[in-house]
C-alpha positions in Angstrom: -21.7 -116.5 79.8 -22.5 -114.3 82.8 -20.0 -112.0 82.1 -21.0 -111.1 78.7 -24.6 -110.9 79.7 -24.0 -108.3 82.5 -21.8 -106.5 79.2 -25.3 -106.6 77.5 -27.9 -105.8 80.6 -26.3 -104.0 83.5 -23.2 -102.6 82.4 -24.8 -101.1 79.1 -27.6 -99.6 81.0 -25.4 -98.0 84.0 -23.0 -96.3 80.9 -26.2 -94.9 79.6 -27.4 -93.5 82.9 -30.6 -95.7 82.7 -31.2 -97.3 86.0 -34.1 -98.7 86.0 -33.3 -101.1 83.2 -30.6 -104.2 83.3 -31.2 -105.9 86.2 -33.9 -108.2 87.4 -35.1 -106.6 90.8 -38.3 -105.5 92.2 -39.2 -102.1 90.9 -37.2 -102.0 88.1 -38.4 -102.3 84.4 -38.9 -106.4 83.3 -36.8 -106.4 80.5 -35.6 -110.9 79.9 -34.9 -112.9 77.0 -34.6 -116.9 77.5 -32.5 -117.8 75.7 -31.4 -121.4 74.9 -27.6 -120.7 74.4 -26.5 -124.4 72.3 -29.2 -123.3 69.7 -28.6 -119.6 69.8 -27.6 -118.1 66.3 -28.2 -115.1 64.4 -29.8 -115.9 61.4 -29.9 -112.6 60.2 -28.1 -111.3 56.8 -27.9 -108.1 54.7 -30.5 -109.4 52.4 -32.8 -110.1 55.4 -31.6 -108.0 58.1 -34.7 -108.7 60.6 -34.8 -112.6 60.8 -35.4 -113.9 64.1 -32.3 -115.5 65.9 -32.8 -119.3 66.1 -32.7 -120.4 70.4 -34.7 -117.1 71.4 -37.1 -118.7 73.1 -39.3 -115.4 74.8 -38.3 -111.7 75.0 -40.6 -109.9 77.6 -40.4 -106.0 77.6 -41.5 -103.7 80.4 -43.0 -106.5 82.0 -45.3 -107.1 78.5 -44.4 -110.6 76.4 -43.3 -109.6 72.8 -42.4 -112.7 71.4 -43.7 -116.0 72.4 -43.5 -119.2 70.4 -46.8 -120.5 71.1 -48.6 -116.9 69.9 -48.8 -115.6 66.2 -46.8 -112.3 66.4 -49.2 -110.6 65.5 -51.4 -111.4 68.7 -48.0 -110.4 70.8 -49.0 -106.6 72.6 -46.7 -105.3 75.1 -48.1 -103.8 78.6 -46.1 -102.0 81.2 -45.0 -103.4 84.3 -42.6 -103.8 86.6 -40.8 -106.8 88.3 -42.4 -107.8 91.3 -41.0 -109.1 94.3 -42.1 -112.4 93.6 -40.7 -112.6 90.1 -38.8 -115.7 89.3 -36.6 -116.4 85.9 -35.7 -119.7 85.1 -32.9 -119.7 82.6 -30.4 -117.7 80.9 -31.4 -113.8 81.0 -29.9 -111.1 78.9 -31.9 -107.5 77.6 -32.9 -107.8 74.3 -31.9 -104.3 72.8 -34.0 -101.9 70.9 -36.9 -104.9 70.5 -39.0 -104.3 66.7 -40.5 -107.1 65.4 -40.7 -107.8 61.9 -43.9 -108.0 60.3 -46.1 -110.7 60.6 
């Protein structure tokens, strides 16, 4: 699991020459998604390309929450920030790539 996740975060963002992004350390750009990996599947198909992913459980971009189960998507806005010092994750971390949320 680690492995591929540093394929998806880190690794992706050093081949790309983006080093702010891909790692969780203070000063760099918040990008996590908690993820519950034994419920994690794509649920998405070529008729309906932008279903959600069952087991996604938050994705939290430049420090802003984008998706959040307990808030209509809708409501969701994104604010930039960076993490903090004091920044803790619990849980499986990955970047969640090129986030657009379907509509509401």
């Amino acid at each position: 699991m680690e492995k591929a996740i540093r394929k998806m975060t880190s690794a992706n963002a050093a081949t790309i020459h983006i080093y702010d992004r891909g790692l969780l350390r203070p000063g760099m750009m918040a990008d996590v998604t908690v993820f519950d990996p034994n419920r994690l599947i794509d649920n998405a198909t070529f008729e309906k390309p932008r279903a959600y992913a069952s087991g996604i459980e938050y994705v939290v971009v430049n420090g802003g929450v984008v998706l959040d189960p307990r808030v209509p998507r809708a409501a969701v806005r994104s604010t930039a920030a960076v993490c903090g010092s004091g920044s803790a994750v619990v849980g499986a971390v990955t970047r969640f790539q090129g986030v657009a949320l379907p509509p509401a």
